[in-house]
C-alpha positions in Angstrom: 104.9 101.1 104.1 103.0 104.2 104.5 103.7 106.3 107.1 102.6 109.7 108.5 104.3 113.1 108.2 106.3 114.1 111.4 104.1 115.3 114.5 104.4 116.3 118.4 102.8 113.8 120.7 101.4 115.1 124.1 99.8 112.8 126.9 97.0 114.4 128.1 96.2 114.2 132.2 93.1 115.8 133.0 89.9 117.1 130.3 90.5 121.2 131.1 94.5 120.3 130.5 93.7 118.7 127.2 91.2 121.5 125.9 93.7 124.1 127.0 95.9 122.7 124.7 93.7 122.9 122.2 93.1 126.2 122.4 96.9 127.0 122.6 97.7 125.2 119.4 95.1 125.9 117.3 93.9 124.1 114.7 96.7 121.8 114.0 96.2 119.8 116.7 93.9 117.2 117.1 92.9 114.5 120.1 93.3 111.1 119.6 91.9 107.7 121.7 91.5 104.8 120.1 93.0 106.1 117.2 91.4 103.3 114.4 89.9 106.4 112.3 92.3 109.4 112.4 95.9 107.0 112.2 95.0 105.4 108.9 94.3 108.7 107.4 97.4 109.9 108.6 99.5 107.3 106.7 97.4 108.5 103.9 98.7 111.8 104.2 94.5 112.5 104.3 95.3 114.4 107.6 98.3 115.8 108.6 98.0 117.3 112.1 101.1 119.1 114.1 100.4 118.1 117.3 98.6 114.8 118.7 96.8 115.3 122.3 96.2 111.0 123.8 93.7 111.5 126.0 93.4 108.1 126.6 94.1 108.3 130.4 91.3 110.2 131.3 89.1 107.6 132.7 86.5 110.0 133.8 84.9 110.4 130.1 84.0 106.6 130.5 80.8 105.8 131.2 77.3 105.0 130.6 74.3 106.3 132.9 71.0 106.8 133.5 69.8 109.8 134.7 65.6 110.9 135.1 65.6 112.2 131.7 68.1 110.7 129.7 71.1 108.4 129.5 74.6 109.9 129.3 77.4 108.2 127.7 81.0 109.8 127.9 82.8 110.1 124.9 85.7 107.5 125.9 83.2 104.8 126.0 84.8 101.8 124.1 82.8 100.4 121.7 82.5 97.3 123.4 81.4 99.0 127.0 78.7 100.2 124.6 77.6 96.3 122.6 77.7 94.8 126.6 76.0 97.4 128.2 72.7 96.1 130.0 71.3 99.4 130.3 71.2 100.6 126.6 70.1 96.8 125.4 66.8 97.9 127.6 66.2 101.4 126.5 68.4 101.7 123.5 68.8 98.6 121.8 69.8 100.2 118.7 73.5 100.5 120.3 73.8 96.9 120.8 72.9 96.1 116.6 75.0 98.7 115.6 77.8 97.8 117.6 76.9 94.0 116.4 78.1 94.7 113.1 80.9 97.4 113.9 84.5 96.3 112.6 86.0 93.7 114.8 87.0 92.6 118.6 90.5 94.5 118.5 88.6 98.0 117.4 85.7 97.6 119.6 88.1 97.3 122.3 90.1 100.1 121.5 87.3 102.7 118.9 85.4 105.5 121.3 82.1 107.1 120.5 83.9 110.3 120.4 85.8 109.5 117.5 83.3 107.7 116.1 81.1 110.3 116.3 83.5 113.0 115.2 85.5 111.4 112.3 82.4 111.7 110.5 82.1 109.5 108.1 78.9 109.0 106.3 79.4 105.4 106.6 79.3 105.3 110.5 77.4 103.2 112.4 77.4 104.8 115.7 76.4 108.5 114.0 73.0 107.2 112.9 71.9 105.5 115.7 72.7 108.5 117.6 70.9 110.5 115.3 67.5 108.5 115.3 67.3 109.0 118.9 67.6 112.8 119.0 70.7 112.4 121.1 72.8 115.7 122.4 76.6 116.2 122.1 78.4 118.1 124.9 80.9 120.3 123.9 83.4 121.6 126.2 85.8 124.8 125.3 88.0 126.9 127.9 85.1 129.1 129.0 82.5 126.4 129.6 80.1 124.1 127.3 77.4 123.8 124.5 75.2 121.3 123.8 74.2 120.6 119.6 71.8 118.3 118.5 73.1 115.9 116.3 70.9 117.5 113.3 73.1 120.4 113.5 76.6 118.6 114.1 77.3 117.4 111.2 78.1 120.2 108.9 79.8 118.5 105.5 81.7 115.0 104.5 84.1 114.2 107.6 83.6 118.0 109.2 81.6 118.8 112.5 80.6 121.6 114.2 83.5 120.9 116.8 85.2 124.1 117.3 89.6 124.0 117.3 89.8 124.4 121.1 86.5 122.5 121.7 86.3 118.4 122.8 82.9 116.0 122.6 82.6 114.9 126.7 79.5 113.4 126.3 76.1 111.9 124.5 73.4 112.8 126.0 69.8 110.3 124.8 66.7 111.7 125.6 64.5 109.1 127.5 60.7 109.0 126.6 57.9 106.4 127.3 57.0 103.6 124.3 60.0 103.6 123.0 61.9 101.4 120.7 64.8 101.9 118.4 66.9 99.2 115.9 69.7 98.6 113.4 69.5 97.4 109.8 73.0 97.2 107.9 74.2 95.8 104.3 78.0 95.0 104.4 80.3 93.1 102.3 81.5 90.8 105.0 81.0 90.8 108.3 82.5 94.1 110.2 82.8 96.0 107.2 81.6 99.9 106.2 78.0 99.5 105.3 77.2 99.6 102.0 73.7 100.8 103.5 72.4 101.1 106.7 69.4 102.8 108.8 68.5 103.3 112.5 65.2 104.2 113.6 63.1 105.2 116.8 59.8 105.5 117.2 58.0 106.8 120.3 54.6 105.1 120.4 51.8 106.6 122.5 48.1 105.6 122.4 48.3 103.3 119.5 50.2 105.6 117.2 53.3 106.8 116.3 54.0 109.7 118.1 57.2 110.5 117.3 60.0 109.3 114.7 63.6 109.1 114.0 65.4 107.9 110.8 69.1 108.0 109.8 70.8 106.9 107.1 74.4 105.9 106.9 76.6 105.3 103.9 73.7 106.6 101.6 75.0 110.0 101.3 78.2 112.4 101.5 77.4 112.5 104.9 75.3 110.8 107.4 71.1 111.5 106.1 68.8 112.2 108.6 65.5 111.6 106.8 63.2 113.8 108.3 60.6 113.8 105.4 60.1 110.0 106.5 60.1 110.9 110.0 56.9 113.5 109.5 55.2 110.8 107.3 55.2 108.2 110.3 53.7 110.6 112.7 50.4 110.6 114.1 49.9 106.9 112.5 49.1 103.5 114.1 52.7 101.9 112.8 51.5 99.3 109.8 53.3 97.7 107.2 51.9 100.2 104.6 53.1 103.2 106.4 56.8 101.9 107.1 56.9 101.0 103.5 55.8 104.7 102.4 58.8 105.8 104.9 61.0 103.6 103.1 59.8 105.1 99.8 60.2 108.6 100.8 63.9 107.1 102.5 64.7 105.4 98.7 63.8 109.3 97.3 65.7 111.6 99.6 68.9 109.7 100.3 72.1 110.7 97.7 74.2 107.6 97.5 76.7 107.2 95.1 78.2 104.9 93.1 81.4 102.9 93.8 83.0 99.2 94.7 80.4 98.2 96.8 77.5 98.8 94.3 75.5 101.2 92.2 72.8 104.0 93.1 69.6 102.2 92.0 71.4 99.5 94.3 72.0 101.5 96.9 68.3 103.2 97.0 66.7 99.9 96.9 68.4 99.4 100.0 67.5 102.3 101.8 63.9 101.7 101.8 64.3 97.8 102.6 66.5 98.8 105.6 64.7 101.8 106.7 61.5 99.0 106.9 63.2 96.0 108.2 64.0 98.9 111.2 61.0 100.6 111.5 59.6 96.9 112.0 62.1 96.0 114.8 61.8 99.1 116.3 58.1 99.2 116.3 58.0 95.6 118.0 60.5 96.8 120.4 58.6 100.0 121.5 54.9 97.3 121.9 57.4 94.6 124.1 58.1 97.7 126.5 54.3 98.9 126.8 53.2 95.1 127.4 
């Protein structure tokens, strides 16, 4: 039985107390919630942090809200706050397919956002829905907070632009008018890594696309934000023609490669399918609301 390599274990109480620590230990130290990304890697001997920091009990980065410009979602959402959650069904749906097809009841109950969102792994659901909907990370250090778009927060395979004494509060989705967002997702069986998957947003004003988001997942060395595709939809009235050159120009820039769940041509084919089959969704989603 695998096991990790020895560490210190520290029980965090309040968010300033837990990013203090941070900043005392450096980088060998790393948070941990639900614990269903950075624990198997640890038996792996993949990661081999000094110091764990649970912050587990600190109830006040769960949530989900709506404010006049966008929703906020702290970072210890569970993944199942996020698939029954009303309010992002309505104005985000994309959450609710995603977490459809996320792993299985005992990690949705216990898997965060956060760590979803900062394991990085180009396989990740929750990372391109996020990123088709423009969404803002908070990140809060000793001496305050920044915010980073999520096309500047992933930085390479499985590394972010999380600082060592820096901790993702929240997610932050912008909220615009004729919207409509969706999932699409290849798996093995059910509640598997994709083998491909795409989230998209449009923002549909006057008949036309007026504004696009595209993400791949699993397609890549990290998650693909395909913003070639996104420039192509623009400005168009949405049409089976122009979500199929999106997919095109999705099947073109995307870098998958090849392993036990299937080729590249394989893999390309599916980007364009998916990035379609959720441009479609999405597009009828974002009509529904202006009806």
């Amino acid at each position: 039985m695998q096991t990790p390599a020895p560490f210190e274990y520290e029980r965090a109480t309040s968010v300033d107390g837990a990013i203090a620590t941070l900043a005392k230990l450096g980088p060998e130290a790393r948070l941990i919630a639900g614990g269903h990304s950075l624990l198997p890697m640890m038996k792996l001997r993949l990661a081999n942090p000094e110091y764990l920091i649970d912050i587990n009990d600190l109830d006040k980065l769960s949530y989900i809200e709506e404010r006049l410009t966008e929703i906020r979602i702290g970072a210890l959402t569970r993944h199942a706050e996020l698939l029954e959650s009303e309010l992002l069904a309505r104005r985000a749906p994309v959450f609710r397919d995603a977490e459809e097809v996320i792993a299985d009841p005992v990690v949705r109950n216990r898997g965060t956002i956060g760590g979803s969102l900062c394991q990085a792994d180009a396989a990740e659901d929750l990372s391109a829905a996020c990123a088709a909907l423009k969404a803002n990370v908070v990140l809060r250090r000793p001496k305050g907070e920044r915010v980073v778009g999520m096309d500047g927060f992933y930085i390479g395979p499985f590394t972010t632009a999380v600082g060592a004494d820096e901790m993702l509060t929240e997610v932050r989705i912008p909220l615009r008018g004729g919207a409509g967002s969706a999932h699409e997702k290849v798996e093995r069986r059910a509640g598997d890594f994709a083998i491909a998957a795409v989230s998209a947003a449009v923002w549909i004003e006057g008949g036309v696309i007026a504004d696009a988001g595209l993400a791949l997942a699993a397609l890549g060395p990290t998650m693909i934000i395909a913003t070639r595709a996104e420039e192509a939809l623009k400005g168009k009235p949405p049409s089976e023609e122009v979500f199929a050159q999106a997919g095109e120009i999705a099947k073109e820039d995307c870098a998958p490669l090849p392993d036990g769940r299937g080729p590249v041509d394989y893999k390309r084919h599916l980007a364009s399918v998916l990035t379609v089959r959720a441009l479609r969704r999405a597009t009828a989603r974002a009509l529904q609301q202006e009806a």
